[in-house]
C-alpha positions as CSV (number, residue, x, y, z in Angstrom):
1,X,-12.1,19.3,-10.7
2,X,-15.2,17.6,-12.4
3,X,-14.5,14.9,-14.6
4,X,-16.6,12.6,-17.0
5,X,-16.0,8.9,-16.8
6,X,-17.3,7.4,-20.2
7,X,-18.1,3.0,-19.6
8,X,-19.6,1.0,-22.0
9,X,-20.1,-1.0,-19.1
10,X,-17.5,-3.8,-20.5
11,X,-15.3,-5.6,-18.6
12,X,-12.5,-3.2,-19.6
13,X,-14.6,0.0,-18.6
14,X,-14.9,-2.1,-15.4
15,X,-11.6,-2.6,-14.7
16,X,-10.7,1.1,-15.2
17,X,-13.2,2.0,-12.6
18,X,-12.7,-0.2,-9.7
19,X,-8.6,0.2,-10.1
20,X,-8.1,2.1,-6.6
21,X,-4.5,3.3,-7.6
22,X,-5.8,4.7,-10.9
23,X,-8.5,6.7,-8.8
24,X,-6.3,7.8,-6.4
25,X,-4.3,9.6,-8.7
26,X,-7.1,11.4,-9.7
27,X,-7.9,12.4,-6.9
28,X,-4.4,13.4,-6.4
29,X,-4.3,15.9,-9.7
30,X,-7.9,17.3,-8.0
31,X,-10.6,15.1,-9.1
32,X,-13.4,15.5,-6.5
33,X,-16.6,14.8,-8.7
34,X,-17.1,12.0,-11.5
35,X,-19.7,12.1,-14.3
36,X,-20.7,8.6,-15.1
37,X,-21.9,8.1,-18.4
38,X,-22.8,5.3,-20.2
39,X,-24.7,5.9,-23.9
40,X,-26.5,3.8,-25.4
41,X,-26.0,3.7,-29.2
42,X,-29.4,4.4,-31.2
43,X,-29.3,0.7,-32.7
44,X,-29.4,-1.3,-29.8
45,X,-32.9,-1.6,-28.3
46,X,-34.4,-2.5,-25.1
47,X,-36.1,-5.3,-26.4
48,X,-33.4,-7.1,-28.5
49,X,-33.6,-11.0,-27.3
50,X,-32.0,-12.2,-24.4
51,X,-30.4,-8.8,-23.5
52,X,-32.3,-7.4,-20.2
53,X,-30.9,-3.7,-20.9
54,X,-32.3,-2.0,-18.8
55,X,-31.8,-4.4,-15.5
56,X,-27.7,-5.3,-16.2
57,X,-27.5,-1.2,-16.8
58,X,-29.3,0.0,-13.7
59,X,-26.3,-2.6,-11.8
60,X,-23.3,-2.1,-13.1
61,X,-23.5,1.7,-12.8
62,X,-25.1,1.3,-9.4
63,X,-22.2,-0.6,-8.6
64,X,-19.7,1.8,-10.2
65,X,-21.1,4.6,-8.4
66,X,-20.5,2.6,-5.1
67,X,-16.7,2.2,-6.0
68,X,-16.4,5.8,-6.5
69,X,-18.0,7.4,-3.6
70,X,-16.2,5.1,-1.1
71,X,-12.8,6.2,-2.8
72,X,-14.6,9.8,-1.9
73,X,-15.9,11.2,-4.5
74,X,-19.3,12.9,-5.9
75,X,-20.8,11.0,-8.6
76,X,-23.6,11.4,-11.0
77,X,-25.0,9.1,-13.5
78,X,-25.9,9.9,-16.9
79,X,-27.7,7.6,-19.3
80,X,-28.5,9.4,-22.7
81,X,-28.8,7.2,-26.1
82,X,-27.0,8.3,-29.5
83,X,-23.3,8.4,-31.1
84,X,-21.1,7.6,-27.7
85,X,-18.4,10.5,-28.5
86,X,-20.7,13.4,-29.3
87,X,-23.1,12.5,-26.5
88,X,-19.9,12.5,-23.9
89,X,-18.5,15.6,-25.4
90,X,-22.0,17.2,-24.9
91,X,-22.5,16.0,-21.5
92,X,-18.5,17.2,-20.9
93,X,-19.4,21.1,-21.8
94,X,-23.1,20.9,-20.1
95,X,-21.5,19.9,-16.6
96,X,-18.2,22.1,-17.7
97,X,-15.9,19.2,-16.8
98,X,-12.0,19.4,-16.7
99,X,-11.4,16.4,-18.0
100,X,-12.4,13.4,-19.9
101,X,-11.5,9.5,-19.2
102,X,-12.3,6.7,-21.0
103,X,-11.4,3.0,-21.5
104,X,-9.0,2.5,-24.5
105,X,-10.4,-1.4,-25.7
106,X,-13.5,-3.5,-24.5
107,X,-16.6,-4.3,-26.2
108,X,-19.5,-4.4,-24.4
109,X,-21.7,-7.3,-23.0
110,X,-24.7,-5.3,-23.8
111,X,-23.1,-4.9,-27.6
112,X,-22.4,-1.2,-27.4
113,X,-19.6,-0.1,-30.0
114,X,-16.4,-0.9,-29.3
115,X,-15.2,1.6,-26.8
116,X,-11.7,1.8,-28.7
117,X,-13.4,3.5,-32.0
118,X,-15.0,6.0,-29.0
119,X,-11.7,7.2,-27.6
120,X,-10.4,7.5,-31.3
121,X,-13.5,10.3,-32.2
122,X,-13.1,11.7,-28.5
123,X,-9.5,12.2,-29.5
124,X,-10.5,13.9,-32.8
125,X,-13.1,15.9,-31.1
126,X,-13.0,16.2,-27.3
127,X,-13.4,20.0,-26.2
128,X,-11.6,19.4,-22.6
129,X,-8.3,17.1,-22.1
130,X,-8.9,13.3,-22.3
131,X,-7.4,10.7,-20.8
132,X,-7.2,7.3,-22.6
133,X,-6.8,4.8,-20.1
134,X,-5.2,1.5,-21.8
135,X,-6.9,-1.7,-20.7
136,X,-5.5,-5.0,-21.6
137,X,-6.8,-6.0,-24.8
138,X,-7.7,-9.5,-25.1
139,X,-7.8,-10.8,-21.5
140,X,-11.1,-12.5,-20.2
141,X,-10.4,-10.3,-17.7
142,X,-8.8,-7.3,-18.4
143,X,-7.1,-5.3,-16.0
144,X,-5.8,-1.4,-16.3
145,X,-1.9,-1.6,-18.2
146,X,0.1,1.0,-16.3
147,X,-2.1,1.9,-13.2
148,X,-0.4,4.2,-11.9
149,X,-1.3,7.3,-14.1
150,X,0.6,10.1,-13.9
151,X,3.6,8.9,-12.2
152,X,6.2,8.9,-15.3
153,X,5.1,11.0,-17.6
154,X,6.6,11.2,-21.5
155,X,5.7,15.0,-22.6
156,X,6.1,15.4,-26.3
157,X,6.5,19.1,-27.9
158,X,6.9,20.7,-31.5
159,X,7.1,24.4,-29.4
160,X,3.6,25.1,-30.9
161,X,1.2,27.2,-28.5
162,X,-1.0,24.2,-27.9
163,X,2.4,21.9,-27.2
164,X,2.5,25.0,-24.1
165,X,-0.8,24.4,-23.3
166,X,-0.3,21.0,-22.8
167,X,2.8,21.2,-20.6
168,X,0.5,23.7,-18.4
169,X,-1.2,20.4,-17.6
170,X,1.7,19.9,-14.9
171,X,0.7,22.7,-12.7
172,X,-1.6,19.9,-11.3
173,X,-0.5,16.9,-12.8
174,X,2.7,17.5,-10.7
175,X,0.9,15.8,-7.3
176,X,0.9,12.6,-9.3
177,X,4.1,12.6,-11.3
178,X,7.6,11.5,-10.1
179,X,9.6,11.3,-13.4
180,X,9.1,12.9,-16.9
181,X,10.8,13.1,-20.3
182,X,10.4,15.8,-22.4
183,X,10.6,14.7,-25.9
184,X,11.0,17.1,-29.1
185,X,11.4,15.3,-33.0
186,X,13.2,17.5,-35.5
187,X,11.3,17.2,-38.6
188,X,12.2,17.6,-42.3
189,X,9.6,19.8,-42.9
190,X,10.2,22.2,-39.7
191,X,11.1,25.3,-40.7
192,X,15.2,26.4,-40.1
193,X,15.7,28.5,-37.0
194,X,16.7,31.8,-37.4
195,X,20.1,32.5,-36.0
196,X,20.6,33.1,-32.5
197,X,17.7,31.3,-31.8
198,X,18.0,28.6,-28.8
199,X,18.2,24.9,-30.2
200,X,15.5,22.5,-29.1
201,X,18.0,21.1,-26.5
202,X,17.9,24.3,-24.8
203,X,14.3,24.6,-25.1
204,X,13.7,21.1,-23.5
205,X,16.0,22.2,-20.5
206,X,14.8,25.5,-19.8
207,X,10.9,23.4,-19.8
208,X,12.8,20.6,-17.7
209,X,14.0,23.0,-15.4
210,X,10.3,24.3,-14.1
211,X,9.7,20.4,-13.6
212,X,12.7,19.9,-11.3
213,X,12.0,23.2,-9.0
214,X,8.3,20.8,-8.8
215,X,10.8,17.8,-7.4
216,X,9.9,16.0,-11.4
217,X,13.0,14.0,-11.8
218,X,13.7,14.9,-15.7
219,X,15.1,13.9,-18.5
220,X,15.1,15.3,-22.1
221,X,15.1,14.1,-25.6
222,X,16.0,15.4,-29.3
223,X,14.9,12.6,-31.6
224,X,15.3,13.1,-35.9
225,X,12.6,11.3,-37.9
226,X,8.9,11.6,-38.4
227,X,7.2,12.8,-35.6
228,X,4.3,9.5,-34.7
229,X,7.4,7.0,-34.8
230,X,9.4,8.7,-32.9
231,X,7.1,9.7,-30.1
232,X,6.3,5.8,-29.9
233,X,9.5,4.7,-29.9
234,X,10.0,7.0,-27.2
235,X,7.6,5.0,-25.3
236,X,9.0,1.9,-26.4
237,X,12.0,3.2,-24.8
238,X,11.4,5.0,-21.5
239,X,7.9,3.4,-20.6
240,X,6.1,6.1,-19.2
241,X,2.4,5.4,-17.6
242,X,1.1,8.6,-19.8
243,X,2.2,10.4,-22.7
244,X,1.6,13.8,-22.6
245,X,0.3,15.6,-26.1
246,X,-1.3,18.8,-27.5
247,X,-3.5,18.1,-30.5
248,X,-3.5,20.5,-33.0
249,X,-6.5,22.6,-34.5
250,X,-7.0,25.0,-37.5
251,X,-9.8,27.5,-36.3
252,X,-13.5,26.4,-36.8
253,X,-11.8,22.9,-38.5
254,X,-10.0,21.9,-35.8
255,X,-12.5,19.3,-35.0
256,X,-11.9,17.6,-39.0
257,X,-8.3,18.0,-38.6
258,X,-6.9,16.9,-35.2
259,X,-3.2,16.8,-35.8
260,X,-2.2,13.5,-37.3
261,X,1.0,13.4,-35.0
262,X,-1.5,13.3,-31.7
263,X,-4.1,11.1,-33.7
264,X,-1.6,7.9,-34.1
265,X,0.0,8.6,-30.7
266,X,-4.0,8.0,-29.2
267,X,-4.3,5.2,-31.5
268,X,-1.0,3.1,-31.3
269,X,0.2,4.0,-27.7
270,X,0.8,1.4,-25.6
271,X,0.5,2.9,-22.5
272,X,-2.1,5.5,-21.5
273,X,-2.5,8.7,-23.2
274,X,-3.8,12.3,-21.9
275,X,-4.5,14.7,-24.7
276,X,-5.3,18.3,-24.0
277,X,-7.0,19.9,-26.8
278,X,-6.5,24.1,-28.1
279,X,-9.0,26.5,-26.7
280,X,-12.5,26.0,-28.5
281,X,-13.5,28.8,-30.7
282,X,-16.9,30.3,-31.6
């Protein structure tokens, strides 16, 4: 699997990168080859006072790179200049990456954007999955929250064909994760079931049950309420290391109209969040 690593080459990004648990799980779901990319919005010059761009950049990926290859993997650097989010996602379908990862909070020491508002557009746009990788927010030093990525995994589902997509994500997340809970809210405006239909209890364990033939120690849950709360007080509750969503596109808009369900889980999740977008269309 290839993989883009977005850094904004903060002390958050930092800490993200040189976690050796959080690598070794992706290495453990397949991750063999990191993009590093760093981007460089187009109001920050070279020659701003005081900030020796070029010379702090060239060792801080240098470093990173370092990191990464003695953990074992492949790495190339990319340093392109423009809007963060649009110049990862074009890097992401140049290089046809798997997946995305970037720092959830961290503002740069060479003033780049705050690398939270970046994760927000990646959610809204990203055209591969994306891990957001929650760094402590107002430590000097920040370290990763829940290092260990994939080892408890909260999966929530509305039974939509990009909520099956997202459970695909198992096939290899499964290498990593331990425990899961599978998570479905009943919402006033859901449409009633027709009779004979199986309730979402039985949908949860006939999903739970492909988990625990993977040796996924599983729970489920039927929560009432409006879907973003609920999903986060499922967090609150069971404290996974990731939650697991689909977003939610509408044909050539999908990119305007990421599901706002999946858009408050990205932005208010404590812990780490891996989003796995529907198919891109033409």
């Amino acid at each position: 699997m290839r993989a883009i690593y977005a850094t904004d080459l903060s002390a958050a990004s930092e800490a993200a990168i040189e976690n050796e648990t959080c690598l070794e799980c992706l290495e453990r779901i397949g991750v063999d080859t990191f993009h590093l990319v760093t981007v460089i919005p187009s109001n920050v010059h070279a020659g701003m006072p005081g900030m020796r761009f070029e010379e702090r950049r060239e060792q801080a990926l240098d470093r990173y790179s370092r990191v990464m290859e003695a953990a074992g993997f492949d790495v190339e650097t990319h340093v392109v200049r423009g809007t963060p989010y649009r110049r990862i996602n074009g890097i992401a379908e140049t290089v046809r990456a798997d997946l995305t990862i970037v720092g959830s909070r961290g503002k740069s020491p060479l003033e780049n954007r705050v690398i939270g508002s970046t994760a927000r557009n990646l959610a809204r746009t990203t055209v591969v999955p994306l891990v957001v990788n929650r760094i402590e927010r107002e430590a000097e030093q920040p370290d990763v929250l829940r290092e260990h990525l994939f080892q408890r995994v909260l999966f929530a589902t509305d039974f939509s064909e990009n909520a099956e997509r997202a459970f695909d994500s198992f096939s290899y997340l499964r290498h990593a994760t331990q425990e899961a809970t599978l998570v479905h809210v009943e919402s006033p405006k859901d449409p009633i079931p027709d009779e004979g239909e199986p309730t979402p209890e039985e949908r949860l364990d006939e999903l739970a049950e492909t988990l625990e033939q993977w040796d996924i120690q599983t729970e489920t849950d039927v929560r009432r309420g409006d879907p973003s709360e609920e999903i986060l007080a499922a967090e609150e509750a069971f404290v996974p290391t990731t939650t697991l969503v689909g977003s939610r596109g509408r044909s050539r808009m999908r990119r305007l109209l990421l599901g706002s369900t999946s858009e408050d889980v990205v932005a208010r999740a404590k812990g780490n969040v891996f989003l796995v977008p529907p198919p891109r269309t033409a």
